[in-house]
Structures are given as structure tokens and as C-alpha cells.
N, C-alpha and C positions, 0 to 999 in steps of 0.2 A: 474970099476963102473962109473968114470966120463964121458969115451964113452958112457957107455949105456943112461947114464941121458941126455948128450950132444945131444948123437941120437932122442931120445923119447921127448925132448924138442922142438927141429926143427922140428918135426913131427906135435906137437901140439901147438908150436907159430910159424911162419916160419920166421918171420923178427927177432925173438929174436937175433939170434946168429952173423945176420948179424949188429944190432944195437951194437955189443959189449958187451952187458951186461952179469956175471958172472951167469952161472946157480948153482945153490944148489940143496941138495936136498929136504932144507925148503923149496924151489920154485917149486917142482915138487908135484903135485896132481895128480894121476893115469896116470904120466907119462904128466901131462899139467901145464902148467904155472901158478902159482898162484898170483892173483893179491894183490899190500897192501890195504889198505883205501883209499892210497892216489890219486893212482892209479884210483881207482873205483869211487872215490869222483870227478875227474879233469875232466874223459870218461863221466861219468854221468851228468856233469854240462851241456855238450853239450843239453841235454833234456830241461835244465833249458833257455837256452838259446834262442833254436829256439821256445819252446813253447812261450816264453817272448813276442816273434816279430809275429811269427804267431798268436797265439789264440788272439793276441791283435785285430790284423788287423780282425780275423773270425769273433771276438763276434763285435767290435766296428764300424766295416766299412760301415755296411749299415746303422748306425743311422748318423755315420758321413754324409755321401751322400743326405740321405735324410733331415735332416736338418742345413746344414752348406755347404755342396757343389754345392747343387741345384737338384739333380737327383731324378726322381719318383721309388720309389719301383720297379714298373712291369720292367723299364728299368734296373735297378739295376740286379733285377731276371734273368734279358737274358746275362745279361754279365756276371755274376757268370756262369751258366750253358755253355757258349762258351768257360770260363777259364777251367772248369771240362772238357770237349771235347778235350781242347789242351795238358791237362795234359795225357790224357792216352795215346797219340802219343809222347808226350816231355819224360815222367820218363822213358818208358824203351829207348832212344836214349841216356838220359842219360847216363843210367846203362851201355850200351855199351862202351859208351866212358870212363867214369871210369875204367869201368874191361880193358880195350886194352889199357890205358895210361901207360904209367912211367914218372910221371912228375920230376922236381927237387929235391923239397922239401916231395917227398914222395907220392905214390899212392894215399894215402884218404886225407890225410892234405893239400895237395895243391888244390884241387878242396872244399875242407871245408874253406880253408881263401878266395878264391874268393867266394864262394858262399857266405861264411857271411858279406863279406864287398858290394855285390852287393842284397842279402837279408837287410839287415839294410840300405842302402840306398834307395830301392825303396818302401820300406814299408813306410818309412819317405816319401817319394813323394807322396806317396797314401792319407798322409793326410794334402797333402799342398794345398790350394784354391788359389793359382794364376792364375790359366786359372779354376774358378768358374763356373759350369755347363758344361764346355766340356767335353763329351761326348768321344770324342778320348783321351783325356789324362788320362781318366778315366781308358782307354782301356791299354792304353800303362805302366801307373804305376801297376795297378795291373797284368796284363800278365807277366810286369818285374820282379816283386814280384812273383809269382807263382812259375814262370821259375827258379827263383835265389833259391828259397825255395828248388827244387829239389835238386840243384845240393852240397845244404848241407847236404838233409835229408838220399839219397840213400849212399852217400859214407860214413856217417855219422853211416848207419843201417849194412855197409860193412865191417865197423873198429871193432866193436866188436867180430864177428867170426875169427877175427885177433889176436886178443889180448890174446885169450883162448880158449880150443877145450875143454875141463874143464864142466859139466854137472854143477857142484855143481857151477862154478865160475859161469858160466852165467845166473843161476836163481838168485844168488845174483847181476849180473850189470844189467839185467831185474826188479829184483824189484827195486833199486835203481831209475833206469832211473824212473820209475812208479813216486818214491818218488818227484823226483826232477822236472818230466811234472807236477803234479798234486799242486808243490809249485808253480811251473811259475802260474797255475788257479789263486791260492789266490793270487797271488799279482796283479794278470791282475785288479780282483775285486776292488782294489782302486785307477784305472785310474781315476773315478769321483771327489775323494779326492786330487789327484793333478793335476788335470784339473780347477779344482777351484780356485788356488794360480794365473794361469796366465789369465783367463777370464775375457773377461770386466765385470763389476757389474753397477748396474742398482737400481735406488729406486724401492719398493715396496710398492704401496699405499698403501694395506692394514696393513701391519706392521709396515711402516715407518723406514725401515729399508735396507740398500745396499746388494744386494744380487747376488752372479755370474749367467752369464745367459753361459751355452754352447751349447744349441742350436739353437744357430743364425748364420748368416752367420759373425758376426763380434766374432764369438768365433773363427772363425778357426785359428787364430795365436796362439791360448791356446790349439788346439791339434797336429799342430805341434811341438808346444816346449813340450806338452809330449812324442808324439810319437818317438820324437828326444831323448828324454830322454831313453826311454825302450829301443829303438836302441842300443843305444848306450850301453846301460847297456848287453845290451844281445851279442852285439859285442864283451866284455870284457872278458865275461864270457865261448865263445867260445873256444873249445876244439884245 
């Protein structure tokens, strides 16, 4: 019996057995790995994580540019669409180079710690105004951000058919992941609430009252120390 489980185990997780770990037969699900909470909760946070740094940069990046960086919309617009054009040449060179690696630390996790430490760093650059209306820096933070983005998301989308060949296991770490992209939303939604604590503030005649201003160009130092903030938090949170 512990052959056959042993067998049908490595069939259906294939790094299990080489990780060490004991199979059971509480572990086995039609012959597939079954995963705990804990397991599903640490895999799934990755959702939480890249959504944190991504949707930040999606939803906030062209208010930032247009009023704090310096760049007109229609310029904004062409550079967004030239990043979409590199993307569909970059992801599958990616995907290549994942599937044909063996890196040190493990086929997916090794290209997931660089990707997230080179994702959390240029996402942070994207919302730094020290070169203020360039136009090239613009190009270079965000392409290095796009780029970095893949090389977390696709080995990221590759670790799960790893972990479980399992029907029933994977619709439960698909709805998860659902759960935990769709918390990264809500918390995206009170960037303006902590953009606020570090923005210069300003009277208001009409109220007579000091109020933060973040879309000036002298707010940009209050979205990098958020955006450094989410970084960072979404680095932590990395799988």
C-alpha cells in the first residue's frame, strides 16, 4: 500500500518526494496531494502580494504622471500601449526560460525572489520624481516594472500545477487566489488615506482650514514613501 500511495503521489506532485516530505494517506486525494490551510493560505498570498504592487501602479500611475510628474495623458497613452507590445514578446521568452532553468533555489522560487525584489523596486522608481517630466525615465521605470512583473507572475501561474494535480485542490487555491487578488483591490482603495499623513498641506481660504494637497508636483515625495510602503509590504508577503 505505501508503494502504491508513494507511486500515485509523485505522479500527482512531482517534487513531493524529492522535498522529503512523508506522504499519508490523509495526503492523498484521488491519488493527489492534498494541501492544509496553511499551505493554501502562504501559495495564495502570492496573489495578495503582486496584486498589492501591481493594481497599485495600474489604477494610480497615470494620475500620478499627469499631475505630480509632469506628463500629458496622450503621451502617457503611447507609452502604456509600447509596454503592452513588449509584453507579448517578453512573457512567452519568459515562460521559456522558466520551464528550461534549474536554478539553485528551486525552479519557480528562484525566479519569484528576483522577480519580486526587482518588481518592488521599480514600481517604487515609477513613482519617484527626481528626473520630473522625463520622458526616458518614465520609459525605463515602467518597462522595468512590466518586465519584473512577469518574471513573478508566469512562474508564479506554474507553481500551482506543481503543488497539486488534485481537481477539487485547485478550485479551492483558484478561489482563494480570487479571495486574496480581490483583498489586494480593497486595500489598493486607501492609498489616498495614507498618501495624506505624508503630503504637504496647504491653507484653504475657504475653510480656513490646512489641508493635504497630492496632486502637485510637490506631493511626489508622499507617493513615494507610499508606494515604498506597499512595496515593501507586498515584498514581505511574497511567496
Amino acid at each position: 500500500m505505501e508503494n502504491v500511495v508513494n507511486r500515485r503521489s509523485s505522479e500527482c506532485h512531482p517534487n513531493f518526494l524529492e522535498d522529503g516530505r512523508v506522504v499519508t494517506d490523509v495526503d492523498v486525494i484521488n491519488g493527489c496531494y492534498r494541501l492544509s490551510w496553511r499551505e493554501r493560505i502562504c501559495f495564495c498570498s502570492g496573489d495578495l502580494a503582486q496584486n498589492l504592487i501591481y493594481q497599485t501602479v495600474s489604477i494610480w500611475l497615470l494620475f500620478y504622471y499627469n499631475n505630480v510628474f509632469g506628463l500629458d495623458s496622450a503621451t502617457v497613452a503611447v507609452m502604456f500601449l509600447v509596454v503592452r507590445i513588449i509584453d507579448v514578446v517578453w512573457d512567452p521568452m519568459v515562460g521559456a526560460i522558466v520551464d528550461k532553468s534549474h536554478p539553485r533555489w528551486g525552479k519557480y522560487r528562484s525566479w519569484l525572489i528576483l522577480g519580486a525584489v526587482l518588481l518592488a523596486t521599480f514600481a517604487t522608481l515609477c513613482f519617484w520624481n527626481g528626473f520630473s517630466g522625463s520622458l526616458l525615465y518614465a520609459y525605463v521605470t515602467y518597462v522595468g516594472m512590466s518586465m519584473s512583473f512577469t518574471f513573478v507572475n508566469v512562474p508564479y501561474a506554474a507553481l500551482g500545477s506543481s503543488l497539486t494535480r488534485d481537481t477539487d485542490e485547485i478550485t479551492i487555491l483558484t478561489s482563494v487566489r480570487m479571495v486574496m487578488a480581490n483583498l489586494a483591490g480593497l486595500i489598493i482603495k486607501t492609498l489616498p488615506l495614507v498618501i495624506v499623513l505624508f503630503a504637504p498641506k496647504v491653507l484653504n481660504p475657504q475653510t480656513g482650514e490646512m489641508e493635504a494637497v497630492y496632486n502637485t508636483p510637490e506631493a511626489g515625495g508622499a507617493w513615494f514613501i507610499t508606494m515604498s510602503i506597499f512595496a515593501l509590504v507586498g515584498l514581505g508577503l511574497s511567496p
